[in-house]
C-alpha positions as CSV (number, residue, x, y, z in Angstrom):
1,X,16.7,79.9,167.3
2,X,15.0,82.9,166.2
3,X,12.3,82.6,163.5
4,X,14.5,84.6,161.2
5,X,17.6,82.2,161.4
6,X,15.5,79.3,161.4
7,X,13.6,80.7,157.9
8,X,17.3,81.3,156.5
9,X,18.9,77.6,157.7
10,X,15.5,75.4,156.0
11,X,15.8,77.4,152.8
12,X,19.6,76.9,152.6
13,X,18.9,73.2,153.8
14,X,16.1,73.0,151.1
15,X,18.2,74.8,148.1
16,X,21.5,72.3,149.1
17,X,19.6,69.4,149.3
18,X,19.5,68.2,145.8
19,X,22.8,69.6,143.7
20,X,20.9,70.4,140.9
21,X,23.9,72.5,138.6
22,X,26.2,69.4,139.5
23,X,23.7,66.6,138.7
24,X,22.6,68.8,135.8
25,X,26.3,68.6,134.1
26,X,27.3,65.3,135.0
27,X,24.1,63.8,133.5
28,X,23.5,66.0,130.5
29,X,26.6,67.8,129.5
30,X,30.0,65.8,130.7
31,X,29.1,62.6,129.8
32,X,28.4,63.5,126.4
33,X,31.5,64.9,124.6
34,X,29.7,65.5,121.0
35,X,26.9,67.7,121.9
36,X,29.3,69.7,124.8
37,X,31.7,70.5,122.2
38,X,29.0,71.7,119.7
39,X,28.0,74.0,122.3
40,X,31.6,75.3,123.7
41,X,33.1,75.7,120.3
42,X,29.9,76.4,118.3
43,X,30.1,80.0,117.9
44,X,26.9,81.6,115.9
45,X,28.9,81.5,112.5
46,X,29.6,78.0,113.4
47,X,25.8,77.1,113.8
48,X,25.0,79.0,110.4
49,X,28.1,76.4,108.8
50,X,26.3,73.7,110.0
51,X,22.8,74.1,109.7
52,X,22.8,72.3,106.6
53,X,23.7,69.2,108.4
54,X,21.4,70.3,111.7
55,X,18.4,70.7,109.0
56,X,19.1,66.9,108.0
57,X,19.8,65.9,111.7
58,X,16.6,66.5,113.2
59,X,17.9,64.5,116.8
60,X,20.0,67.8,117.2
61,X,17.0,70.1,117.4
62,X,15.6,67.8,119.5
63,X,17.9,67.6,122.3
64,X,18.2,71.1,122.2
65,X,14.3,71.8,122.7
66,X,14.7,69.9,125.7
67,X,17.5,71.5,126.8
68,X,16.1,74.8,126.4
69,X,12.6,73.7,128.8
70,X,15.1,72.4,131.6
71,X,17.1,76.3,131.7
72,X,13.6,78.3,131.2
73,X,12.7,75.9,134.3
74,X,15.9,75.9,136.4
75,X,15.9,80.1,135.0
76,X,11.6,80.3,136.3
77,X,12.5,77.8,140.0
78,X,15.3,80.2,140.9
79,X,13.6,83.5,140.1
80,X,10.5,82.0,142.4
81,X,12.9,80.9,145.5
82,X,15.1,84.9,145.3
83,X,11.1,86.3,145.4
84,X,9.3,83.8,148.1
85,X,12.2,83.4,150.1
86,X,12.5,87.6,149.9
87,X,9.0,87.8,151.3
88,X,9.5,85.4,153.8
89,X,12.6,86.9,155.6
90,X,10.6,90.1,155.2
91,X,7.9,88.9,157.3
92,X,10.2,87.1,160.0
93,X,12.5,90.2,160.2
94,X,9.3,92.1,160.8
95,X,7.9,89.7,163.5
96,X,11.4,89.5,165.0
97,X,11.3,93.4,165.5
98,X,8.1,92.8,167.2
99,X,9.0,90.5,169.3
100,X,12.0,92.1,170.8
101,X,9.4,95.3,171.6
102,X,6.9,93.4,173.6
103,X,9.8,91.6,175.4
104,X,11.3,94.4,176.9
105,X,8.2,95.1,178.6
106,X,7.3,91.9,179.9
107,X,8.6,88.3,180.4
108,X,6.8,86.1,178.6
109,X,4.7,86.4,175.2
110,X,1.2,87.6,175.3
111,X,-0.8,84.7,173.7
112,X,-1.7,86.8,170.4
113,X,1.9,87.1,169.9
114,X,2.6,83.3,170.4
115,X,0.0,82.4,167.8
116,X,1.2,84.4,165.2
117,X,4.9,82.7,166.0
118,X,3.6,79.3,165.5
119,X,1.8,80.4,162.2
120,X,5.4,81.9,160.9
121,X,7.0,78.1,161.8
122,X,4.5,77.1,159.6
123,X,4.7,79.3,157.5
124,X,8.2,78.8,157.3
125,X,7.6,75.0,157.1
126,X,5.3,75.2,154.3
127,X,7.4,77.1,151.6
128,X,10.5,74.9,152.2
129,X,8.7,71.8,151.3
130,X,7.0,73.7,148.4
131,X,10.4,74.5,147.3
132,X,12.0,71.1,147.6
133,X,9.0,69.9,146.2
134,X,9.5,72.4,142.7
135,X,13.4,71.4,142.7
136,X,12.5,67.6,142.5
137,X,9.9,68.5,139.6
138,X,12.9,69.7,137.3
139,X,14.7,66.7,138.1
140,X,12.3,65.1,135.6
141,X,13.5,67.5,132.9
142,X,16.6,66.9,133.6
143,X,16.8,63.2,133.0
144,X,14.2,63.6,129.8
145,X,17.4,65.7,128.4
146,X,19.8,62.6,129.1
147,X,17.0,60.1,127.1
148,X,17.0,62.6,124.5
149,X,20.7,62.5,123.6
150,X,21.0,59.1,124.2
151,X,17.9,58.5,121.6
152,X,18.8,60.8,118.8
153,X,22.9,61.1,119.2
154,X,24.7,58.1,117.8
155,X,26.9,57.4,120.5
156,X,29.0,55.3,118.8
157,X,31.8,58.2,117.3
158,X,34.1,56.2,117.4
159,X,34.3,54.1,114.3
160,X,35.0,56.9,112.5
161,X,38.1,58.0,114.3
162,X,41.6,57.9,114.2
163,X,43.9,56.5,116.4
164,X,46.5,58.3,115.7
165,X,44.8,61.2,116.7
166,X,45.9,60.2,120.3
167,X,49.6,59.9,120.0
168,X,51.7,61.6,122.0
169,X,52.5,64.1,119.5
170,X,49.3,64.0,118.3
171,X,47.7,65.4,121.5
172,X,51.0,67.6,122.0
173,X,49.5,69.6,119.1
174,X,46.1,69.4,119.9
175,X,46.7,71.0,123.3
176,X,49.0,73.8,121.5
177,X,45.7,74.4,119.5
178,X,43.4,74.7,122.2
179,X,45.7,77.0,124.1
180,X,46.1,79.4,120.8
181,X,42.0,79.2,121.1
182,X,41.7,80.2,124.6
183,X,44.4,83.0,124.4
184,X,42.2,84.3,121.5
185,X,39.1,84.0,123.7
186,X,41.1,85.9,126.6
187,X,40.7,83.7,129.0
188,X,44.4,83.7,129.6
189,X,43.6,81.7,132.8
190,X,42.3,78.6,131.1
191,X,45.3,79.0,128.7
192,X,47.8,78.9,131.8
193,X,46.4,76.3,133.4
194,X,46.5,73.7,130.2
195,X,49.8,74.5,129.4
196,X,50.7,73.5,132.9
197,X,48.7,70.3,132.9
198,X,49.6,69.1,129.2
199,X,53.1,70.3,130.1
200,X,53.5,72.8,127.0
201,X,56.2,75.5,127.6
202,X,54.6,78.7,126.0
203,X,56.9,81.9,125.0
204,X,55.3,84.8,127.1
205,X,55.9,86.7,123.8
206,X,53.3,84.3,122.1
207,X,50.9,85.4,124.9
208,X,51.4,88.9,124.5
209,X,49.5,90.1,121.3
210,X,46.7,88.2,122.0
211,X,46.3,90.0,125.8
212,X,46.5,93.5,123.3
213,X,44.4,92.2,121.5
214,X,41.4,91.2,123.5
215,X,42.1,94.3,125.6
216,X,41.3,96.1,122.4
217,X,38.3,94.3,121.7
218,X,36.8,94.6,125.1
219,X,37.3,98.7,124.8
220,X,35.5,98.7,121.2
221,X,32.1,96.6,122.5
222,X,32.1,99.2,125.2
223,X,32.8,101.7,122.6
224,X,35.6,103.3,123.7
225,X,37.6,103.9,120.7
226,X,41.4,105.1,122.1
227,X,42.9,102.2,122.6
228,X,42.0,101.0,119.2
229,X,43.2,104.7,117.5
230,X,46.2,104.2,119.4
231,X,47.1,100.3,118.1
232,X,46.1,101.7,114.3
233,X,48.2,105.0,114.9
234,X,51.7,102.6,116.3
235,X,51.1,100.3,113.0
236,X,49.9,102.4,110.5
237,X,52.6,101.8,107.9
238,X,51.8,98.2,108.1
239,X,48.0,98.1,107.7
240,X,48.3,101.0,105.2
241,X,51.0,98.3,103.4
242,X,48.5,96.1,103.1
243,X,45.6,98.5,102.0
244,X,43.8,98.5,105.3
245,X,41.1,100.9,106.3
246,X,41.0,100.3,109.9
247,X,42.1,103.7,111.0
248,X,40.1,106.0,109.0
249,X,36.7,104.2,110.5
250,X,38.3,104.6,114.0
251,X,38.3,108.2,113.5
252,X,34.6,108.0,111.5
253,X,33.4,106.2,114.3
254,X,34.4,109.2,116.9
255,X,33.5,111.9,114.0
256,X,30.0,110.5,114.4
257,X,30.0,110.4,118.4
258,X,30.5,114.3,118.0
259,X,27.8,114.8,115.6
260,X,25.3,112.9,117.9
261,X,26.2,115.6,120.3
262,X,24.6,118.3,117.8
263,X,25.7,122.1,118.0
264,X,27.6,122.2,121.5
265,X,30.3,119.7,119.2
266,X,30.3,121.6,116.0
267,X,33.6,123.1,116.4
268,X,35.0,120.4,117.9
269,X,34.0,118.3,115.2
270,X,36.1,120.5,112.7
271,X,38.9,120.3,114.8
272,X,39.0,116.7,114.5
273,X,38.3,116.7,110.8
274,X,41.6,117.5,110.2
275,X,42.1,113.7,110.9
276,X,40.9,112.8,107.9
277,X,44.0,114.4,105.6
278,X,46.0,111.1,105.3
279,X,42.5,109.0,103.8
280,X,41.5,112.1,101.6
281,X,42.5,110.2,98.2
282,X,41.2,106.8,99.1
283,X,38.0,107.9,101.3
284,X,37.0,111.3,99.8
285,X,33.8,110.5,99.2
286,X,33.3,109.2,102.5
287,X,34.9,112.2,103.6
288,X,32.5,114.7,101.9
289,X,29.0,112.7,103.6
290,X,30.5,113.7,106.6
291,X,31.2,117.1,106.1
292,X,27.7,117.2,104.5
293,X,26.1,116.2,107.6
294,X,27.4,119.2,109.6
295,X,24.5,121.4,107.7
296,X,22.2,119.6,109.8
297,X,23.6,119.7,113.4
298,X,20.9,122.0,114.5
299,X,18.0,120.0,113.6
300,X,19.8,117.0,114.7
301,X,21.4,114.1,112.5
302,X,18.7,111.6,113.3
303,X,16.2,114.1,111.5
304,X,18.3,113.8,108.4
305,X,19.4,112.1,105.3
306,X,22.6,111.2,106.9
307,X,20.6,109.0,109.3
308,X,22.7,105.8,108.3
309,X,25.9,107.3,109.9
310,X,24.5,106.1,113.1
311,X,23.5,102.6,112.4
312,X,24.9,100.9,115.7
313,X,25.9,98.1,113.5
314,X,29.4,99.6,112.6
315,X,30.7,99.1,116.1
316,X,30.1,95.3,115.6
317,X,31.6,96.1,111.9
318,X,34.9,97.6,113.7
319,X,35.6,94.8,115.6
320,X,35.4,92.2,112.9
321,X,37.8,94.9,110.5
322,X,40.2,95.5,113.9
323,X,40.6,91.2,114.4
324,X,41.0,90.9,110.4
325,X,43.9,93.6,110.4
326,X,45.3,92.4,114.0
327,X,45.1,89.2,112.6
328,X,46.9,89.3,109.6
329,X,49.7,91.5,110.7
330,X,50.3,89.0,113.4
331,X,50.2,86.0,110.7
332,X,47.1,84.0,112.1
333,X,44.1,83.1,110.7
334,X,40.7,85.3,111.2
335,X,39.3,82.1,113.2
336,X,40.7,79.8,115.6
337,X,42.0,77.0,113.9
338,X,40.6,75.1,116.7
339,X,36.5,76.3,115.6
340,X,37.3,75.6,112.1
341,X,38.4,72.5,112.7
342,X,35.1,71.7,115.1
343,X,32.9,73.3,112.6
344,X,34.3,71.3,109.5
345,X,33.7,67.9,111.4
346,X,30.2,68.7,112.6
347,X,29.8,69.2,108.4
348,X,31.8,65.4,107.9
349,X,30.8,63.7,111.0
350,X,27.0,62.3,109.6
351,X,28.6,61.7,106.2
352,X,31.4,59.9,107.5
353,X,28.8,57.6,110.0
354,X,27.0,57.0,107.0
355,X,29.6,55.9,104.7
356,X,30.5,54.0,107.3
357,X,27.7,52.5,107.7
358,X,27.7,51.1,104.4
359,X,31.3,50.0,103.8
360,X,30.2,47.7,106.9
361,X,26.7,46.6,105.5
362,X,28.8,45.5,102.2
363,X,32.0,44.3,103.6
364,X,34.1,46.5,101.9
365,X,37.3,45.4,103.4
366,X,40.2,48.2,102.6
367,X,37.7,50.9,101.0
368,X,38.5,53.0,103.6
369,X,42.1,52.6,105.6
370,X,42.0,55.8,107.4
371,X,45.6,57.0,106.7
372,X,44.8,60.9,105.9
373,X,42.0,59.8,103.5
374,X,38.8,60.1,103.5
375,X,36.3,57.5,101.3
376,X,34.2,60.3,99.7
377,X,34.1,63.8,98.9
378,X,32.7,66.2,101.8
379,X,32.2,69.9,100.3
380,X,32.5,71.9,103.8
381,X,31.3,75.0,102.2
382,X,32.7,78.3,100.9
383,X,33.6,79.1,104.5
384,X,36.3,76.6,104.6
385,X,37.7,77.7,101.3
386,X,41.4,79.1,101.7
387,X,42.8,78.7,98.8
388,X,41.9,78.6,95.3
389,X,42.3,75.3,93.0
390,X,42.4,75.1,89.6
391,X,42.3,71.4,88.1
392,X,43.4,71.0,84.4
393,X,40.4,70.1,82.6
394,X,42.7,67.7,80.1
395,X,44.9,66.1,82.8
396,X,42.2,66.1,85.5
397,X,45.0,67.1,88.0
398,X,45.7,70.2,90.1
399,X,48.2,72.6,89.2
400,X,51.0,73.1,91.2
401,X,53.8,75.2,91.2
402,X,55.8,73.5,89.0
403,X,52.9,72.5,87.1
404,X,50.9,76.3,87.2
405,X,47.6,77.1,84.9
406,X,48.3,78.6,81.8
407,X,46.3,80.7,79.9
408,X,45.8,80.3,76.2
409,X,45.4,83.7,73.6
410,X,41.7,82.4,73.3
411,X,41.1,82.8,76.7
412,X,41.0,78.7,77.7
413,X,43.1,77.7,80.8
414,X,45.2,74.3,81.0
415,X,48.2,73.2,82.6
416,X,51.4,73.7,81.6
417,X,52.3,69.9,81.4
418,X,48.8,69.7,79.5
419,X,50.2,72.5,76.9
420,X,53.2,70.6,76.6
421,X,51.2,67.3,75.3
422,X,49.2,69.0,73.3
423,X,52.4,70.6,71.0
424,X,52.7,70.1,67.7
425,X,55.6,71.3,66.1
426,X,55.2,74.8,66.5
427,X,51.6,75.2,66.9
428,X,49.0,74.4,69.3
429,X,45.3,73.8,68.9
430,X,43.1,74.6,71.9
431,X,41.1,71.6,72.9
432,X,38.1,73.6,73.6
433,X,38.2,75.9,70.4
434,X,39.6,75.6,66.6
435,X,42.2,78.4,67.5
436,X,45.6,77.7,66.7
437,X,48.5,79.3,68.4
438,X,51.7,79.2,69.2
439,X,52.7,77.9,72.4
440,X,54.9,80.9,73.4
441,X,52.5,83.2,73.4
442,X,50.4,81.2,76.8
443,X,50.6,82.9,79.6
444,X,51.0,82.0,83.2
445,X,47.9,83.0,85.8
446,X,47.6,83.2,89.1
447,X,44.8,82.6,91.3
């Protein structure tokens, strides 16, 4: 065996002899469901929903320090072996070039040359055991990461569950969720291969948008701006139905990339203008900064008060404008059900153990019997707000729609069963003011 394959078979035989990734999974991330999902689902929006509850939850923090020394390790080990073991097959290449010079003019090895062979063995020798010797040192990081979560994470998540949750129907649903929240992901793979193993039969039409969709998205954070004018252009009727403004910063966007090309795009630039007729009366003062900033083409748009038009944030504002409109002319929800689900019960989950906690300690038998309750108010923040309730401040009950808000001619609000009550004869006294009225003239509102 040549030095050079010997170099290559220890530092494979080094590298596969402890399966760090797969031990590193198994111990610290499969085994744990809570702090996995929080990291899977957990978008950034998600973490800045929750960080009220992190902020209280100080064990979360902690896990995650730890987590973070075990990559910067595994990220510094690896970085080390592509270098070292870069040098080394370097230097054995090199001696193996050597080696097949001096032996086509004679048989054997001078004893120089035999020397230095033994001292690249070594050589060779030495860094493997250095290497396995730096892959066993993060195995101690690894397992401080499994103490962690097992010290600060309650384990026991359970007792606040539901069994229902893991009916047959139940889970039928909860697969059709998670497939809706990898096709909006795109990974259309993932999505396939649930549906066959939770044996869902998914239209390929449902499928469809969603591909458009992310094949849209994937264009605009690479800035490419057609296929995105092209979608806008083919529903235009729709998302100007429902006061959209989608197109007319499609073509802003490109305006700008012309400007940023200074002179040589001036008259191009004026060309494309002319796509800006159909916003005139809703975007004309938009319309006129951008004319304004072809008097300074020559001296370049960076050097002038129209500096803003190139903020680089707009092309992560287009996206969030093109999934709001795609969205809601497809009838889904900005966000996945699924991560607004995850992200309200990281917000319950500690008030829910708590409670729980209690109920126990004071043997509060049948305070809480889990059948689509829950024992206390949790306010999930103004994220999770889709729909506004008014509660009659007489009858302390929401309004339906048989029983909407009404509003009274000195501006008050009460239901319309609480107006009823509150009749007398003809007239009606507002319960907040000394105005008298007559019923007739409340009107109806709607939120």
């Amino acid at each position: 065996m040549t030095p050079e394959c010997s170099c290559q078979a220890a530092a494979t035989s080094a590298i596969s002899s402890v399966p760090l990734v797969k031990t590193f999974h198994e111990h610290c991330w499969l085994s744990r469901s809570y702090f996995v999902l929080f990291h899977i689902f957990g978008d950034d929006q998600d973490r800045r929903v929750i960080s009220p509850c992190l902020s209280q939850m100080d064990q979360c923090v902690n896990v995650e320090r730890e987590l973070e020394k075990v990559l910067q390790k595994f990220s510094s080990y690896g970085q080390h072996c592509d270098r070292t073991l870069e040098e080394l097959v370097d230097y054995t290449s090199g001696l193996k070039q050597e080696i097949l010079q001096t032996s086509g003019e004679e048989q054997e090895l001078p004893g120089t040359l035999s020397l230095v062979l033994s001292q690249c063995c070594k050589r060779v020798k030495d860094t493997v055991q250095k290497l396995a010797s730096h892959h066993k040192d993060i195995h101690s990081s690894v397992s401080r990461v499994g103490k962690a979560i097992d010290k600060n994470l309650d384990s026991d998540l359970g007792s606040v569950g539901m069994e229902a949750c893991w009916q047959a129907e139940s889970q039928r649903l909860l697969s059709e969720v998670m497939v809706e929240h990898f096709f909006r992901q795109g990974v259309l793979d993932v999505a396939e291969e649930l549906c066959q193993e939770a044996g869902l039969c998914i239209d390929p039409s449902q499928k469809e948008p969603f591909v458009e969709l992310n094949r849209i998205l994937e264009a605009l954070k690479l800035r490419d701006l057609r296929p995105a004018l092209e979608w806008a252009v083919e529903n235009r009727e729709m998302l100007m139905a429902q006061n959209s403004s989608l197109e007319f910063k499609l073509h802003r966007l490109n305006f700008i990339r012309l400007l940023m090309g200074g002179t040589a795009n001036q008259r191009e630039a004026l060309q494309y203008a002319k796509n800006f007729q159909p916003f005139a009366l809703n975007h004309q003062k938009d319309i006129q900064v951008l004319m304004g900033s072809l008097v300074y083409l020559r001296q370049g748009i960076e050097n002038s008060p129209y500096v803003h038009l190139l903020d680089s944030n707009q092309w992560s504002d287009i996206c969030d404008i093109f999934t709001r409109d795609a969205c809601s002319l497809l009838g889904l929800s900005v966000d996945s059900p699924l991560s607004v689900s995850f992200s309200a019960g990281c917000v319950a989950l500690p008030a829910l153990i708590n409670i729980k906690a209690v109920i126990e300690q004071q043997q509060c038998i049948g305070v809480w019997n889990q059948k689509d309750e829950l024992p206390i108010e949790v306010d999930l923040g103004k994220r999770c707000w889709y729909h506004s309730v008014f509660a009659c401040p007489i009858l302390r009950q929401q309004t339906t729609d048989s029983n909407p808000p009404m509003k009274l001619v000195c501006g008050h609000i009460i239901s319309k069963d609480a107006l009823n009550k509150m009749i007398n004869g003809s007239k009606l006294k507002c319960p907040y003011c000394p105005m008298e009225q007559v019923p007739a003239d409340a009107k109806q509102i709607y939120f």
